[in-house]
Predicted model as a PDB file, atoms N, CA, C, CB and O in Angstrom, pLDDT in the B-factor column:
MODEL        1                                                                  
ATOM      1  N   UNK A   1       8.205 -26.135   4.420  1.00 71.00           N  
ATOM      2  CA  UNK A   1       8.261 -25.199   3.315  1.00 71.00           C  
ATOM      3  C   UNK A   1       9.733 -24.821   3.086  1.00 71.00           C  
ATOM      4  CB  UNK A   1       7.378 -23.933   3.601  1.00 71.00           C  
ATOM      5  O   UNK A   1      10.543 -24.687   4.003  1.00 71.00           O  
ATOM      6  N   UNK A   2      10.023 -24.649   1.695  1.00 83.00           N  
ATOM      7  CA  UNK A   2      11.662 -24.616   1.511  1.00 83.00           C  
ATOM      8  C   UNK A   2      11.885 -22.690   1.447  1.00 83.00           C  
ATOM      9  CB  UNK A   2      12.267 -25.676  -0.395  1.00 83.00           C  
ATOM     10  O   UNK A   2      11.121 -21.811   1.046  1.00 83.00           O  
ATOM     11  N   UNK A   3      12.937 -22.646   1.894  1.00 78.00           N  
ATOM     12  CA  UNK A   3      13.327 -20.691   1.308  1.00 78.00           C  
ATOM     13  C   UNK A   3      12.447 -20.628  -0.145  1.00 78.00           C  
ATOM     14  CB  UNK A   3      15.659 -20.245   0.743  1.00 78.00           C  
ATOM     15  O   UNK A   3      11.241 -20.387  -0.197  1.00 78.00           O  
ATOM     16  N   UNK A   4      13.001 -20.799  -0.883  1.00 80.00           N  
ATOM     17  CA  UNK A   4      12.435 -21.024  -2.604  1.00 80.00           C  
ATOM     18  C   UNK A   4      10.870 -20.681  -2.290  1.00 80.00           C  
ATOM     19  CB  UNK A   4      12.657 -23.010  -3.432  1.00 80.00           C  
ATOM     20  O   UNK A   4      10.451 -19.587  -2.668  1.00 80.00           O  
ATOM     21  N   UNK A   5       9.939 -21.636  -1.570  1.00 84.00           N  
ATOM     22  CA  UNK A   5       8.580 -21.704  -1.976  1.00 84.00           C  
ATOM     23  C   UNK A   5       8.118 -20.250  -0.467  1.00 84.00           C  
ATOM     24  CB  UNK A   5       7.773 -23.833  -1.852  1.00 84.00           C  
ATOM     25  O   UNK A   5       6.984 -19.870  -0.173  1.00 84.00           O  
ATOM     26  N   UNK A   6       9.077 -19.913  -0.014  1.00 82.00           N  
ATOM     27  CA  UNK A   6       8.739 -18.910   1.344  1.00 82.00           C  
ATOM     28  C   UNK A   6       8.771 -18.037   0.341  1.00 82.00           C  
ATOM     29  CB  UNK A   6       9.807 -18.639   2.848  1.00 82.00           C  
ATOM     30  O   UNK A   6       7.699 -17.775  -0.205  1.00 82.00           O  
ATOM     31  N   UNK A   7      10.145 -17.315  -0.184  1.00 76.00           N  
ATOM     32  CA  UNK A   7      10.379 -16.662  -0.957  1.00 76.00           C  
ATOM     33  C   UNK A   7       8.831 -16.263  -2.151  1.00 76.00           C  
ATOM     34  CB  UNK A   7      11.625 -17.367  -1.394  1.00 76.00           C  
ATOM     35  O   UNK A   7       8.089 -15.281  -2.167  1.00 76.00           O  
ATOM     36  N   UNK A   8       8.850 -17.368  -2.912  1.00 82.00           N  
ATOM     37  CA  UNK A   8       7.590 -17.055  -3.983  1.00 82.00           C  
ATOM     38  C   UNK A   8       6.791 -16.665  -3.110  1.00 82.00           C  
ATOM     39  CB  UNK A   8       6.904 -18.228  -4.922  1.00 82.00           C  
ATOM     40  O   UNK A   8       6.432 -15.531  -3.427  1.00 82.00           O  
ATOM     41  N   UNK A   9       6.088 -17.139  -1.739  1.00 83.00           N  
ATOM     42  CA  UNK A   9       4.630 -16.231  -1.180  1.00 83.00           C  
ATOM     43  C   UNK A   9       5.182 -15.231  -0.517  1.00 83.00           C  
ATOM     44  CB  UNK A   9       3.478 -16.998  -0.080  1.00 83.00           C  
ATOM     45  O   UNK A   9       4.226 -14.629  -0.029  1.00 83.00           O  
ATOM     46  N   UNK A  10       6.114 -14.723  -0.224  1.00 80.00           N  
ATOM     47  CA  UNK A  10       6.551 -13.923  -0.232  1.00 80.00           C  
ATOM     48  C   UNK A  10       6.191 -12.462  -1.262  1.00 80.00           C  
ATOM     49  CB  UNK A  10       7.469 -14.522  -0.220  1.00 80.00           C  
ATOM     50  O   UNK A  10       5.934 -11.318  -0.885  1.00 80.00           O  
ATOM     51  N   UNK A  11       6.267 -12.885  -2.340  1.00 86.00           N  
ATOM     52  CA  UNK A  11       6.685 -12.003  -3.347  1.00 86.00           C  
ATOM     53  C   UNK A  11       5.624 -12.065  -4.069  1.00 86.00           C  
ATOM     54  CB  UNK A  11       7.905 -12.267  -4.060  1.00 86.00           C  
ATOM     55  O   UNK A  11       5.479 -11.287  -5.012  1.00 86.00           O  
ATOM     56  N   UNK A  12       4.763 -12.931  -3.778  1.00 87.00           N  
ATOM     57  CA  UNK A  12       3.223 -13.003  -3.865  1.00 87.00           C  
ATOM     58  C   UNK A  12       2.355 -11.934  -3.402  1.00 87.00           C  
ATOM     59  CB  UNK A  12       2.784 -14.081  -3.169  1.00 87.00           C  
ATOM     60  O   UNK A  12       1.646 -11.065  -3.908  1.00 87.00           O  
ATOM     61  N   UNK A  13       2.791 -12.461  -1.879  1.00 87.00           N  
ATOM     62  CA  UNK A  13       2.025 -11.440  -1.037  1.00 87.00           C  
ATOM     63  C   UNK A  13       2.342  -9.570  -1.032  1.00 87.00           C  
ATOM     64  CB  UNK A  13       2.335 -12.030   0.462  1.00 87.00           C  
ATOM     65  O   UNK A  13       1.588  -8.730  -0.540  1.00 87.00           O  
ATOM     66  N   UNK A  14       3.531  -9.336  -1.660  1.00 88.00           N  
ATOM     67  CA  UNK A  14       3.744  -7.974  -2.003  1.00 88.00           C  
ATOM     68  C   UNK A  14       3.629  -7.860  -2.858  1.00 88.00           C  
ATOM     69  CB  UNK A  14       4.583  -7.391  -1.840  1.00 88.00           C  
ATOM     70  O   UNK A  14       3.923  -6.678  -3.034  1.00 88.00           O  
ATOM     71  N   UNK A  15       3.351  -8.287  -3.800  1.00 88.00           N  
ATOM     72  CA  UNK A  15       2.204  -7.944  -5.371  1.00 88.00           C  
ATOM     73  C   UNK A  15       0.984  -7.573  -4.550  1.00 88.00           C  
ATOM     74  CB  UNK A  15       1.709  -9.615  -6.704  1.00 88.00           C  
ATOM     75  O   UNK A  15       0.470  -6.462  -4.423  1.00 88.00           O  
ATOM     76  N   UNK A  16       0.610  -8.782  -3.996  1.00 90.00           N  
ATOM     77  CA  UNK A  16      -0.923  -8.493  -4.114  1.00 90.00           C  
ATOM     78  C   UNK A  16      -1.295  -7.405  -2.873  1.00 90.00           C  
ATOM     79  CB  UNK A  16      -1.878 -10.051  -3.944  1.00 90.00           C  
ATOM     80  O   UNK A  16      -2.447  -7.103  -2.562  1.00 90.00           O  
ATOM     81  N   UNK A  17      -0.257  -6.964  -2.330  1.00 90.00           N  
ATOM     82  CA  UNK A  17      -0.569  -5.575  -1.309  1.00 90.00           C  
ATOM     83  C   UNK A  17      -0.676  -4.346  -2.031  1.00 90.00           C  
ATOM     84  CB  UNK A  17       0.627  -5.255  -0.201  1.00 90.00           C  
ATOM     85  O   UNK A  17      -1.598  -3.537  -1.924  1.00 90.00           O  
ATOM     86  N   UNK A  18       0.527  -4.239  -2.923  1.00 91.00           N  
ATOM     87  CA  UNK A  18       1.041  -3.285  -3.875  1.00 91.00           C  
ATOM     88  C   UNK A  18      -0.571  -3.135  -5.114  1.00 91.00           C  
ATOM     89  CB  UNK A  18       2.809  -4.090  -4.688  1.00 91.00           C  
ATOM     90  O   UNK A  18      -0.919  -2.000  -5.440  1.00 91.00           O  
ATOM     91  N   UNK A  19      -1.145  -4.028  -5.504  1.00 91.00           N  
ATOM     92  CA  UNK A  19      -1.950  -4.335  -6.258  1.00 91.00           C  
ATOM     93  C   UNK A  19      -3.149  -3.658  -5.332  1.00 91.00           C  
ATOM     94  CB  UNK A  19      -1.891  -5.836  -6.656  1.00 91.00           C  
ATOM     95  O   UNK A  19      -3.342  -2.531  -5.787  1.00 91.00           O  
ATOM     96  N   UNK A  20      -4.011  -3.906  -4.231  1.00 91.00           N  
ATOM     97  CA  UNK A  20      -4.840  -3.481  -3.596  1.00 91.00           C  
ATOM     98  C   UNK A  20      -4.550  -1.940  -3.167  1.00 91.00           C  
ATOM     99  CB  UNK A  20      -5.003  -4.388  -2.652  1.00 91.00           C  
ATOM    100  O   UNK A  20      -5.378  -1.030  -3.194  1.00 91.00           O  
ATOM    101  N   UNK A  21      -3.133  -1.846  -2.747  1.00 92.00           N  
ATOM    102  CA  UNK A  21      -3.290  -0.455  -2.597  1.00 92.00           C  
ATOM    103  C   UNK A  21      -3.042   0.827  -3.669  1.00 92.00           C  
ATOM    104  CB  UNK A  21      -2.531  -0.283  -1.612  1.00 92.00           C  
ATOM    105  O   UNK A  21      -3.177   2.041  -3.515  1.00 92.00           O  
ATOM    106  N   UNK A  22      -2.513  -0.190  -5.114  1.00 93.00           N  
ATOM    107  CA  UNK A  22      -2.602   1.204  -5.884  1.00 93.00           C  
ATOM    108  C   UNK A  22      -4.138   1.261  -6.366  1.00 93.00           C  
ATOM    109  CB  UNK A  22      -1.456   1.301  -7.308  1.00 93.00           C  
ATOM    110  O   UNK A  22      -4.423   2.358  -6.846  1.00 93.00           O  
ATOM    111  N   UNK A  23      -5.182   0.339  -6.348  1.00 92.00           N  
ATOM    112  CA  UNK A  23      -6.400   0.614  -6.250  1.00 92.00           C  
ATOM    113  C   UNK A  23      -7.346   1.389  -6.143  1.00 92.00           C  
ATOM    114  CB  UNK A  23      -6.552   0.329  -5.853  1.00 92.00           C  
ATOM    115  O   UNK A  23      -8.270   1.894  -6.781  1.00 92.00           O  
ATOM    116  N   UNK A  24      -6.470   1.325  -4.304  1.00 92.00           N  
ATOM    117  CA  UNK A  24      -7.369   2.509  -3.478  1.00 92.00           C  
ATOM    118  C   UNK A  24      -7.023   3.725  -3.694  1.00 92.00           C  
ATOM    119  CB  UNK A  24      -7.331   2.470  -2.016  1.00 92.00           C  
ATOM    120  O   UNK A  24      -7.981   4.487  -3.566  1.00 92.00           O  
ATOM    121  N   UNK A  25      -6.060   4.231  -3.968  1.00 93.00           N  
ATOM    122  CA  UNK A  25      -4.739   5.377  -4.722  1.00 93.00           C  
ATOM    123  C   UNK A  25      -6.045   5.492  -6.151  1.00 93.00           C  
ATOM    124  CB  UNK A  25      -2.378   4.292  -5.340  1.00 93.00           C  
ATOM    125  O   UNK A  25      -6.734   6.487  -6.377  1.00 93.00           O  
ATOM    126  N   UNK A  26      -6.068   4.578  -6.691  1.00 92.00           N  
ATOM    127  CA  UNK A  26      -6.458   5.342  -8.158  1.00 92.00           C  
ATOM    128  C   UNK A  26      -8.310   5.544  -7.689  1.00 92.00           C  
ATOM    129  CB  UNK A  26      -6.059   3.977 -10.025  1.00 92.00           C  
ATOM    130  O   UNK A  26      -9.105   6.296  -8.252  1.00 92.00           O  
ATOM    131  N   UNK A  27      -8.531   4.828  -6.783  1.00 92.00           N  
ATOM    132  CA  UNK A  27     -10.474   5.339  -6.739  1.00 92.00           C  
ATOM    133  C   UNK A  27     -10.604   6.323  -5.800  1.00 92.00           C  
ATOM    134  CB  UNK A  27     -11.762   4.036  -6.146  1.00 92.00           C  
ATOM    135  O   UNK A  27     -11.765   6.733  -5.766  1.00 92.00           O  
ATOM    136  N   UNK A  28      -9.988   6.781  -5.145  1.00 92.00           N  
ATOM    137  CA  UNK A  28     -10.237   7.965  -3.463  1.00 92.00           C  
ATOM    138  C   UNK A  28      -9.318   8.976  -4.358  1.00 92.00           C  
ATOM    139  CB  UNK A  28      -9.268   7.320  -1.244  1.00 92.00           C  
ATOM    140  O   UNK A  28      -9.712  10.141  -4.317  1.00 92.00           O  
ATOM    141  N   UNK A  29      -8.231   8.749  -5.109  1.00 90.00           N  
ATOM    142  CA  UNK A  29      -7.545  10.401  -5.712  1.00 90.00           C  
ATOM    143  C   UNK A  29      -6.025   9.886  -7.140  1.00 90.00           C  
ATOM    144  CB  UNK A  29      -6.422  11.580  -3.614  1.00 90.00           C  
ATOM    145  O   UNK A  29      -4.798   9.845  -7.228  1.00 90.00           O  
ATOM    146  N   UNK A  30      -7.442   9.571  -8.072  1.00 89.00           N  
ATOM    147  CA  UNK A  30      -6.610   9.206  -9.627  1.00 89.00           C  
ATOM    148  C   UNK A  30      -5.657  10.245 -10.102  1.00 89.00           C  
ATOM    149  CB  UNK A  30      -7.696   9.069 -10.961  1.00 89.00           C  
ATOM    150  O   UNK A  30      -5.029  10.158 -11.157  1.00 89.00           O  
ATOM    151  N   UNK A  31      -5.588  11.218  -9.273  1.00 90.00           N  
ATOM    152  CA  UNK A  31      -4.678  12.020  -9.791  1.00 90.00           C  
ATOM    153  C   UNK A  31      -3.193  11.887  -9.243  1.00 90.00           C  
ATOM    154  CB  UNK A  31      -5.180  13.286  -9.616  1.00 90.00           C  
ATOM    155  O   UNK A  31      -2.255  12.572  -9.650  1.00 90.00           O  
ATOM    156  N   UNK A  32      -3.109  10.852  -8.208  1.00 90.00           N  
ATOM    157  CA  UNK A  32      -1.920  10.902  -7.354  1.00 90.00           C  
ATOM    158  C   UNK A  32      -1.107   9.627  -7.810  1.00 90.00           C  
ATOM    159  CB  UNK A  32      -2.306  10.900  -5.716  1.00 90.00           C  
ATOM    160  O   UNK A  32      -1.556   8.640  -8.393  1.00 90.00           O  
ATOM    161  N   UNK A  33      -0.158   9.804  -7.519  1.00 91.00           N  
ATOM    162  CA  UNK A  33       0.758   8.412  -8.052  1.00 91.00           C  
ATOM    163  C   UNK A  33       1.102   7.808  -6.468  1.00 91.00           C  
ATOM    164  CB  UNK A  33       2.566   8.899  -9.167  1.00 91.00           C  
ATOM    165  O   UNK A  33       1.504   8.316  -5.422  1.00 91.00           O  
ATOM    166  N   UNK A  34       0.670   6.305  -6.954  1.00 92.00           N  
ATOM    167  CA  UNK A  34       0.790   5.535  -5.633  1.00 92.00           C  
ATOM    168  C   UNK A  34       2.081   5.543  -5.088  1.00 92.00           C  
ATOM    169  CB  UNK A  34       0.411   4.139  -5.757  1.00 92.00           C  
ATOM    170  O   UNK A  34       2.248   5.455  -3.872  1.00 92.00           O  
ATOM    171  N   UNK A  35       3.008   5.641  -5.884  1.00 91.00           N  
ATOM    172  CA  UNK A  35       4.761   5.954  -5.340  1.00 91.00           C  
ATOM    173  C   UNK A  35       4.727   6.717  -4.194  1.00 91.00           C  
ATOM    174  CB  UNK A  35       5.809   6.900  -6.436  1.00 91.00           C  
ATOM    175  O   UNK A  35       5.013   6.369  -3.049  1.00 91.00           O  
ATOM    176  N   UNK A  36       4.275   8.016  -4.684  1.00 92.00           N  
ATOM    177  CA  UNK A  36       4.245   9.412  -3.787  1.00 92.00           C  
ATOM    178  C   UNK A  36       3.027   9.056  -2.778  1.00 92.00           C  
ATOM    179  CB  UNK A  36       3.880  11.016  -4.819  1.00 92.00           C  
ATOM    180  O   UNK A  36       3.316   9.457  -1.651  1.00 92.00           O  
ATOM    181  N   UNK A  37       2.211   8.654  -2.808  1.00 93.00           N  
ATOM    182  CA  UNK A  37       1.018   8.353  -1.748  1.00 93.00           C  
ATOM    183  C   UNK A  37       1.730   7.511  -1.032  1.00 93.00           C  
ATOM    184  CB  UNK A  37      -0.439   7.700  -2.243  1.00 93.00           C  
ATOM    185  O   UNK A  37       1.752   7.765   0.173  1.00 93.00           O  
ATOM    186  N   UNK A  38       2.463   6.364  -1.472  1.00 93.00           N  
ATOM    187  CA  UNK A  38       3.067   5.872  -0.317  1.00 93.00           C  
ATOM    188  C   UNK A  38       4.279   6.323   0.278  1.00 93.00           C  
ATOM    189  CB  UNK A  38       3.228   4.741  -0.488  1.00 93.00           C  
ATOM    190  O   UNK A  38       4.762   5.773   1.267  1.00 93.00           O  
ATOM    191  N   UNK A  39       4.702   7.142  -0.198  1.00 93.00           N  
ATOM    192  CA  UNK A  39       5.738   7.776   0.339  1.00 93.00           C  
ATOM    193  C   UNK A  39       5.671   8.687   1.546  1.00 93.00           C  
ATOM    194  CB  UNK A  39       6.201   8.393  -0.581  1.00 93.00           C  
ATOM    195  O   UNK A  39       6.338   8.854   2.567  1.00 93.00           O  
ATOM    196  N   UNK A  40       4.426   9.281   0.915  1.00 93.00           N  
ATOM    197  CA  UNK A  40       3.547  10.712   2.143  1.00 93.00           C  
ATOM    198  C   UNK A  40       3.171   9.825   2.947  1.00 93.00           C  
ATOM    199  CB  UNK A  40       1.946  11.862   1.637  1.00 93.00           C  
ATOM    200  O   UNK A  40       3.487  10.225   4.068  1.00 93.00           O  
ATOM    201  N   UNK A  41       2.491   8.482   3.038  1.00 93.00           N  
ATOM    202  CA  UNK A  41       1.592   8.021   4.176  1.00 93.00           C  
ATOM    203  C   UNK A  41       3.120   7.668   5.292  1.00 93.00           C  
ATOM    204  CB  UNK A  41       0.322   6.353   3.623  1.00 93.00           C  
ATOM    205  O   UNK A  41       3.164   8.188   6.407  1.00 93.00           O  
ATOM    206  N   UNK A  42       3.960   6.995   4.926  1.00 93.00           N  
ATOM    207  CA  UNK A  42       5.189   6.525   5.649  1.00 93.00           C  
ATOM    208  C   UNK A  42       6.156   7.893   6.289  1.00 93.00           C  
ATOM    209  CB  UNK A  42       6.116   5.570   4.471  1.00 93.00           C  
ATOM    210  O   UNK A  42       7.016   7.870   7.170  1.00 93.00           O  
ATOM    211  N   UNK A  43       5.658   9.005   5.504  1.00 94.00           N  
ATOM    212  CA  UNK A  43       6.145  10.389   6.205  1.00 94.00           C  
ATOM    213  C   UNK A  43       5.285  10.729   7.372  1.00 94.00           C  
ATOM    214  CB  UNK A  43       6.085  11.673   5.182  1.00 94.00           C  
ATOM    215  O   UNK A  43       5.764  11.010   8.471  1.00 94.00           O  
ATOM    216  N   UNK A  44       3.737  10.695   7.063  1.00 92.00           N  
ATOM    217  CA  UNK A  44       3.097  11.142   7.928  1.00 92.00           C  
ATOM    218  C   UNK A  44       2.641  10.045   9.388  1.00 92.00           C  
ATOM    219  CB  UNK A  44       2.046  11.674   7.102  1.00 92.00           C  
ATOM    220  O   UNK A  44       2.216  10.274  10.520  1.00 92.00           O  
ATOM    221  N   UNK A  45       3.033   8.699   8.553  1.00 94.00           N  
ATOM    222  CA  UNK A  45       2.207   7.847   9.639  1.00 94.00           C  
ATOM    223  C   UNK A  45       3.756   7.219  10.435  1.00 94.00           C  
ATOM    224  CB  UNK A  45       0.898   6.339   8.756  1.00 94.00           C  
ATOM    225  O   UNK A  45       3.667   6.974  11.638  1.00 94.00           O  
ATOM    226  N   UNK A  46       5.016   6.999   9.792  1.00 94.00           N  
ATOM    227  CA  UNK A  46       5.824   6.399  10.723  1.00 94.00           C  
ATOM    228  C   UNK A  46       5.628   5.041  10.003  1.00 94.00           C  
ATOM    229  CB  UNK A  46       5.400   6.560  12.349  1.00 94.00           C  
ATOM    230  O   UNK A  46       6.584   4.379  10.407  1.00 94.00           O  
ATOM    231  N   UNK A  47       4.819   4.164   9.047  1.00 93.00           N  
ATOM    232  CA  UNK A  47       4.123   2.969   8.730  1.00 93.00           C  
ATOM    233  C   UNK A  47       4.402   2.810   7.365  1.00 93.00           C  
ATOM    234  CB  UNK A  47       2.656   2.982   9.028  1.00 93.00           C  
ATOM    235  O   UNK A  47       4.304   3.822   6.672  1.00 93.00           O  
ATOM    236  N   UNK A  48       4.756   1.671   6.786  1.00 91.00           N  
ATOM    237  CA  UNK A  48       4.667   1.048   5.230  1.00 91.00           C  
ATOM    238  C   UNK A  48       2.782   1.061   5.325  1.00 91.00           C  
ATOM    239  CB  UNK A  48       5.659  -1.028   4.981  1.00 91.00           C  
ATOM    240  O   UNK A  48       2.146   0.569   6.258  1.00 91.00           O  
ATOM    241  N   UNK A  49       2.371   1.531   4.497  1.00 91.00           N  
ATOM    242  CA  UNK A  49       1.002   1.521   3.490  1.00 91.00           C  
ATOM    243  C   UNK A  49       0.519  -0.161   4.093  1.00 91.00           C  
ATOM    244  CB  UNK A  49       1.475   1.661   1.254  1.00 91.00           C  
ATOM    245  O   UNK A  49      -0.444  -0.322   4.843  1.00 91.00           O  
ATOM    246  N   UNK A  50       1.241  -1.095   3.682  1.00 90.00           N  
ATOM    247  CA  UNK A  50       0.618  -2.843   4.052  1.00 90.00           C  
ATOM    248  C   UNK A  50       0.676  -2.706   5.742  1.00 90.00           C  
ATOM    249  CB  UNK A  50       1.983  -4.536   3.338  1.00 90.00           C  
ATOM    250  O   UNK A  50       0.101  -3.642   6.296  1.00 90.00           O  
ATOM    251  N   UNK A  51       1.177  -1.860   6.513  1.00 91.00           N  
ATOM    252  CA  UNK A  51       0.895  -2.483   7.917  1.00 91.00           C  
ATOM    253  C   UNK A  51      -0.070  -1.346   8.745  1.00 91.00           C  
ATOM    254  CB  UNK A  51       2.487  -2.798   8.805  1.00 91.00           C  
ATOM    255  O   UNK A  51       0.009  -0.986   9.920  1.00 91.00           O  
ATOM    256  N   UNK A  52      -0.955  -0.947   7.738  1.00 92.00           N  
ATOM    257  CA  UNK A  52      -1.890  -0.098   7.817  1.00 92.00           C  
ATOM    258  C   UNK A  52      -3.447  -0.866   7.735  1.00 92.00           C  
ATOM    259  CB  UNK A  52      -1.574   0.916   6.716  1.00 92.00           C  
ATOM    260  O   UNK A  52      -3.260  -1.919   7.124  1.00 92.00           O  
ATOM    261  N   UNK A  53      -4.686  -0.762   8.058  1.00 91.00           N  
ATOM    262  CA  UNK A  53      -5.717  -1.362   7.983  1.00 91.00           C  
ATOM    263  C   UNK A  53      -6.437  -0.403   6.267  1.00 91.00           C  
ATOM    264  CB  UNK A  53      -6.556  -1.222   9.697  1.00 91.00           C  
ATOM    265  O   UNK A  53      -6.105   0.701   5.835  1.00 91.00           O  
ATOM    266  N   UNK A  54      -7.294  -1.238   5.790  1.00 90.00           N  
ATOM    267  CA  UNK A  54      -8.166  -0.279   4.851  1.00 90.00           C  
ATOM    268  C   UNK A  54      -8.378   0.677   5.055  1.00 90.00           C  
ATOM    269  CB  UNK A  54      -9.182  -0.470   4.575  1.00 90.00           C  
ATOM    270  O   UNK A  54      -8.126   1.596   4.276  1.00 90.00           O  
ATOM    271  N   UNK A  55      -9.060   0.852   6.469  1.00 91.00           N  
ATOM    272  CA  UNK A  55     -10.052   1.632   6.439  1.00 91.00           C  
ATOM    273  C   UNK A  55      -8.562   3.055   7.042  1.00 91.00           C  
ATOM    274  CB  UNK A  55     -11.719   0.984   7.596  1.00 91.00           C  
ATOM    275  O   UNK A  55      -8.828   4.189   6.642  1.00 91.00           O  
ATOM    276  N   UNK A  56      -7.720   2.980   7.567  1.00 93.00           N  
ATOM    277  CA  UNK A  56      -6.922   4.023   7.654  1.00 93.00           C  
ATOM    278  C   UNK A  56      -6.169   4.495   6.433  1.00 93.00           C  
ATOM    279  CB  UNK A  56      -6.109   3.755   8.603  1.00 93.00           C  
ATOM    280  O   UNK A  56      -5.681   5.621   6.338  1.00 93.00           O  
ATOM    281  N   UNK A  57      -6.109   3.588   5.533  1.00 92.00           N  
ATOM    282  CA  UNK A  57      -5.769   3.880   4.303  1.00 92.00           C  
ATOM    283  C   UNK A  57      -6.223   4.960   3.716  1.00 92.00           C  
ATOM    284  CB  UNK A  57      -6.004   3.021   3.631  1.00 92.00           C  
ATOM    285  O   UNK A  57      -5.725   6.046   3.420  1.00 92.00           O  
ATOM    286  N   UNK A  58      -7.769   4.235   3.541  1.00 92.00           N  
ATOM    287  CA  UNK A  58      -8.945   5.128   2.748  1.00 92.00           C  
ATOM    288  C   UNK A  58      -9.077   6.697   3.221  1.00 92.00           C  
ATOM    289  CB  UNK A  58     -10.514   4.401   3.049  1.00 92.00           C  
ATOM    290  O   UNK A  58      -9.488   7.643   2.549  1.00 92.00           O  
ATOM    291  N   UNK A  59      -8.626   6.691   4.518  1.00 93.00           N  
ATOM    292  CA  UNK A  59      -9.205   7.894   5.292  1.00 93.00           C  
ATOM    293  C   UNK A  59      -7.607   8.943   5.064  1.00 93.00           C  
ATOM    294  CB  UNK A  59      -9.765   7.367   7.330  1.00 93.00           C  
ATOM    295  O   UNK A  59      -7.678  10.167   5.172  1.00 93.00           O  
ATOM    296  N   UNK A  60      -6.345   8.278   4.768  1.00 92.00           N  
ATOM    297  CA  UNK A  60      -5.120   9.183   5.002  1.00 92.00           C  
ATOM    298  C   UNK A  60      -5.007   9.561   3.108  1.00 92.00           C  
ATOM    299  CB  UNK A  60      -3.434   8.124   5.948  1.00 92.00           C  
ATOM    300  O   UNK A  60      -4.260  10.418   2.637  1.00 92.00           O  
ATOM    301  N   UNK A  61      -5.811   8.803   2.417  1.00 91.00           N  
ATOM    302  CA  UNK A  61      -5.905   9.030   0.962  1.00 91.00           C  
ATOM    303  C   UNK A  61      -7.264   9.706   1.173  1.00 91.00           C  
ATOM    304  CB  UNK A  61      -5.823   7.630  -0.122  1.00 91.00           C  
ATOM    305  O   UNK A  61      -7.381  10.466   0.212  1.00 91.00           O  
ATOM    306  N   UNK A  62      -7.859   9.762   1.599  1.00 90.00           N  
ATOM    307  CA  UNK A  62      -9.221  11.189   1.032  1.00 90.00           C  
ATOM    308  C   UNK A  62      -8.229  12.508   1.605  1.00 90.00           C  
ATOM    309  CB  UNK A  62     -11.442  11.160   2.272  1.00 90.00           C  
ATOM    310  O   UNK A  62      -8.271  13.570   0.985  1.00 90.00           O  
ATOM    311  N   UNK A  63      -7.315  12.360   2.859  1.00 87.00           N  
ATOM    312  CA  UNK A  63      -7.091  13.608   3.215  1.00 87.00           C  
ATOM    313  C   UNK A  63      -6.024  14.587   2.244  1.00 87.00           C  
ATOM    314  CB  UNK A  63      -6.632  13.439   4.591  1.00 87.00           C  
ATOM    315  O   UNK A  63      -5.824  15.799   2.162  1.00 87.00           O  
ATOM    316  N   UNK A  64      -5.311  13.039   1.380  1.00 79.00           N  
ATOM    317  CA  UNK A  64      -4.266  13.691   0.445  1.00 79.00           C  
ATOM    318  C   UNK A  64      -2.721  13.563   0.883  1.00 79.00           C  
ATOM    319  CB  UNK A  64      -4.605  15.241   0.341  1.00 79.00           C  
ATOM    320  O   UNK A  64      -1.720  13.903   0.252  1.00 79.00           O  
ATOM    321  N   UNK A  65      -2.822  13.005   2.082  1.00 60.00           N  
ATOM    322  CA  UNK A  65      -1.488  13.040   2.915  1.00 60.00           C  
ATOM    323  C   UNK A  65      -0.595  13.327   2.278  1.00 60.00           C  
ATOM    324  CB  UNK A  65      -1.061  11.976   3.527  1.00 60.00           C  
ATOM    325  O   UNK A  65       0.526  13.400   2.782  1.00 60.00           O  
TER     326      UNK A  65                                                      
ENDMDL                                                                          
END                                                                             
């Protein structure tokens, strides 16, 4: 695999994280902007939002983090 084609799944794969988790952001609390949700979760957890599982996701977005 060349840099070039690493690069594109690369940049693939953080779409499609960014994509799943403003998701969960707009169905558990449409009122919050995924910016700031991910901002609070990386305050409160120490963690980027992608090296988090769903299901801790779901649970640090019902609390509002």
């Amino acid at each position: 695999m060349t840099i070039v084609e690493r690069f594109k799944q690369a940049r693939t794969e953080e779409r499609t994280n960014w994509a799943r988790f403003s998701l969960l952001v707009n169905n558990y609390a449409p009122y919050v902007d995924p910016l700031i949700m991910a901002d609070n979760i990386k305050a409160a957890t120490g963690k980027e939002f992608y090296e988090l599982s769903v299901l801790q996701l779901i649970k640090l977005i019902k609390e509002e983090v």
